[in-house]
C-alpha positions in Angstrom: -33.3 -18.0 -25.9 -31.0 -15.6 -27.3 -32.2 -12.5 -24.7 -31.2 -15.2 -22.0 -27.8 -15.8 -24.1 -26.9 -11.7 -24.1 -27.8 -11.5 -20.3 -25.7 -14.5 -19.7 -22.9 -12.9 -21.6 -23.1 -9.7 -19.3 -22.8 -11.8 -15.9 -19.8 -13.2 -16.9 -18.6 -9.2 -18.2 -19.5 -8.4 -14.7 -17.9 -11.0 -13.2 -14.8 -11.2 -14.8 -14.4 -6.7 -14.2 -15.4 -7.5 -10.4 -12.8 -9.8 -9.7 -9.8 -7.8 -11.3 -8.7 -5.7 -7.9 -6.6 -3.7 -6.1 -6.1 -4.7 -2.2 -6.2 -2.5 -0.3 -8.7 -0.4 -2.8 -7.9 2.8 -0.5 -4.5 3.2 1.1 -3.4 6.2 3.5 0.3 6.5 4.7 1.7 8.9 7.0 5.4 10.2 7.4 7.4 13.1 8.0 7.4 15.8 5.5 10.8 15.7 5.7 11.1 12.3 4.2 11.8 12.5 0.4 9.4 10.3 -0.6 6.3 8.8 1.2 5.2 5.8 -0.3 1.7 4.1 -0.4 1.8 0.3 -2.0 -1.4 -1.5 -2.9 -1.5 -5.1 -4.8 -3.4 -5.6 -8.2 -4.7 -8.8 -9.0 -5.5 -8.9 -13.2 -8.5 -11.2 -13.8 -9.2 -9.1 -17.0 -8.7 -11.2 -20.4 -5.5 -9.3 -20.9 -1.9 -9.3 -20.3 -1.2 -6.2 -21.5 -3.2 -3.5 -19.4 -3.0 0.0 -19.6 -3.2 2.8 -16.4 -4.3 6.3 -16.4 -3.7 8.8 -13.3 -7.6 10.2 -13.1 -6.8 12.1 -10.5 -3.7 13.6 -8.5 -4.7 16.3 -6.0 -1.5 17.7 -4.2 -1.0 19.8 -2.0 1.3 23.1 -3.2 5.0 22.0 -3.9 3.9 18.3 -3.9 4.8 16.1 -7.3 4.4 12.8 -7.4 4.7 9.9 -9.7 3.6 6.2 -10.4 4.9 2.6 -10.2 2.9 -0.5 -12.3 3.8 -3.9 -12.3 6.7 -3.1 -14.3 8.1 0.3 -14.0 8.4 3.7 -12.0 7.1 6.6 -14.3 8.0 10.2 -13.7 5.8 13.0 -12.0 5.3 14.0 -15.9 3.6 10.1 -16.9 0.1 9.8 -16.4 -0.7 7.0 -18.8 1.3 3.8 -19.9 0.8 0.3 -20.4 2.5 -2.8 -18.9 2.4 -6.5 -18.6 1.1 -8.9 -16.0 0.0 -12.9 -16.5 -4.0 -12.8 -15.9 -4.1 -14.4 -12.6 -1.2 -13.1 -11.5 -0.5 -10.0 -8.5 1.9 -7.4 -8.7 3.3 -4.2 -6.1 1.9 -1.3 -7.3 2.9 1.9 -5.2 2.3 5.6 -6.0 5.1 8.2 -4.5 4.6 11.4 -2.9 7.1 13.9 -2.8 6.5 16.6 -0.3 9.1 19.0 -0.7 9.3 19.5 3.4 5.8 21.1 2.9 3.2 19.7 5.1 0.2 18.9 3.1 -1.8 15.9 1.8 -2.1 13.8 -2.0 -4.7 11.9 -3.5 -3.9 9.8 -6.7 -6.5 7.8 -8.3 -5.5 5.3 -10.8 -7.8 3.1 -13.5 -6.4 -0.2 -14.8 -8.3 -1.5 -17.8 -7.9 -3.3 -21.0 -7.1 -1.3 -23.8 -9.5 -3.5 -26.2 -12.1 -3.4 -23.9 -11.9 0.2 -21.7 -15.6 -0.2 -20.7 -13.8 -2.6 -18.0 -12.1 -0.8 -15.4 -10.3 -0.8 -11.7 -10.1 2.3 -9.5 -7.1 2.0 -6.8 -6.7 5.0 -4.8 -3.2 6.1 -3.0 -3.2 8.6 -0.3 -0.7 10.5 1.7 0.4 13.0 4.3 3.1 14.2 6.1 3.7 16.0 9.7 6.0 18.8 9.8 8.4 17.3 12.3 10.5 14.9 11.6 13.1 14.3 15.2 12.2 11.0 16.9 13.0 10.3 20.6 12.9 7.0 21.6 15.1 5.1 24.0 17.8 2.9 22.6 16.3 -0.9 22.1 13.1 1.1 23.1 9.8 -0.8 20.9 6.9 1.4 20.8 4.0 0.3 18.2 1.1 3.3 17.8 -1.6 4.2 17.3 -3.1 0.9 19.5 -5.4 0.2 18.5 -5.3 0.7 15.1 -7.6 -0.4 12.0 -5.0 0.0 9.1 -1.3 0.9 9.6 0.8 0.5 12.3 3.9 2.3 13.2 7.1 0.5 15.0 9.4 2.5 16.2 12.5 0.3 17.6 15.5 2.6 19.3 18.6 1.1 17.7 21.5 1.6 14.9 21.0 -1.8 13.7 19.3 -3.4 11.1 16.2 -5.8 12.7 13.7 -8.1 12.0 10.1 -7.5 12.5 7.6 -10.4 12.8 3.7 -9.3 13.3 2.9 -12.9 15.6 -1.0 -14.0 16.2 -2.1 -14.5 20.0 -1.4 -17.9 19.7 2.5 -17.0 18.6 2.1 -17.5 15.1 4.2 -15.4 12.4 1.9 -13.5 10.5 4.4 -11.0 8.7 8.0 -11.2 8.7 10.0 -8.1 7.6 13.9 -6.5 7.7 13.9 -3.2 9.0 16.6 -0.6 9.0 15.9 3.0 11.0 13.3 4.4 14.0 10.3 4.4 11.9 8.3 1.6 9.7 4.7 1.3 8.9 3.1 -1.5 8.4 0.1 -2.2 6.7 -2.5 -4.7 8.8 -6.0 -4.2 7.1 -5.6 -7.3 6.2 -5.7 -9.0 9.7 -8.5 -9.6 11.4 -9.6 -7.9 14.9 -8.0 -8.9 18.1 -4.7 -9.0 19.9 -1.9 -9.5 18.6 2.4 -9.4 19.7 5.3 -7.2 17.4 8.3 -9.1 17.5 11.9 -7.4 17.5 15.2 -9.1 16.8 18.4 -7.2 17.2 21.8 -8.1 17.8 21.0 -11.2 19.6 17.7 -9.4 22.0 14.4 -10.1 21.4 11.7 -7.4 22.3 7.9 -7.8 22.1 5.2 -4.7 22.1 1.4 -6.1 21.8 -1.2 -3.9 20.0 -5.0 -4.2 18.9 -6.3 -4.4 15.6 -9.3 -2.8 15.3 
């Protein structure tokens, strides 16, 4: 009886370390390496017995020149903090993000980071943040001009909408309905769309009164 007890105890340990996550576990962004910060966002979900957690940067490969640094449910650290804790309701999400800074050099970043309870460090998350850039950084695109790329795509798409305004951006299903709904300002935004399944589906512009539409594949 009591063997049965201890295993019993360690399914729920399992359990309750399995369900604590960060969605999506991997993420990959792209932009120019002239942008001065390329950001990669992930949501963590605590299911640990804990409200105060504690993260540690286990790894952050950059490429020469490259800092970064990293944001928790509650704050942006500096390049310099690899380790702090923070608060978050068990049950509860947050935005976590990491930021790249590329320094104009065209390269690539990997930060891992591990979320665990600091009472109980034998439970653990991984999330993973990764990035790189392109060296140029001039966009042509036609004025009210919507391009969505790459289509198909399995993870991120990128909108690029020709004008000097401010717009909204809805990601629409096949049947028309609103999936994502976002403010834009400038050429270029990525979107993440792991989380969508595969099939057709409709980008949805609004500026200045015009509507434009651009349909693209999730893969």
């Amino acid at each position: 009886m009591k063997k049965c007890f201890t295993i019993a105890l360690l399914i729920i340990s399992v359990m309750g370390y399995s369900q604590s996550t960060f969605k999506p576990s991997t993420v990959f962004i792209e932009n120019f390496c002239t942008e001065p910060d390329i950001i990669a966002h992930s949501t963590f979900t605590n299911n640990f017995n804990a409200t105060t957690l504690r993260f540690i940067r286990i790894q952050n490969t950059l490429s020469s020149q490259w800092t970064s640094a990293y944001c928790d449910c509650e704050l942006c650290h500096s390049i310099d903090t690899d380790t702090a804790d923070f608060f978050i309701n068990k049950g509860e999400s947050c935005e976590t993000s990491a930021h790249f800074y590329p320094a104009t050099k065209k390269g690539l970043g990997v930060m891992q980071v591990k979320v665990f309870d600091p009472l109980d460090p034998s439970n653990f998350v991984i999330g993973e943040y990764r990035a790189s850039c392109w060296g140029a950084s001039t966009v042509f695109i036609e004025k009210e001009a919507l391009k969505v790329s790459p289509n198909p795509s399995s993870s991120t798409l990128n909108v690029q909408f020709g004008s000097g305004e401010a717009y909204s951006l809805q990601i629409l299903s096949s049947d028309g309905k609103m999936l994502m709904n976002e403010n834009i300002s400038g050429i270029n935004h990525y979107v993440n769309i792991e989380a969508l399944e595969s099939g057709l589906y409709v980008a949805k512009v609004e500026s200045a009164g015009k509507i434009f539409y651009a349909k693209f594949l999730k893969s």
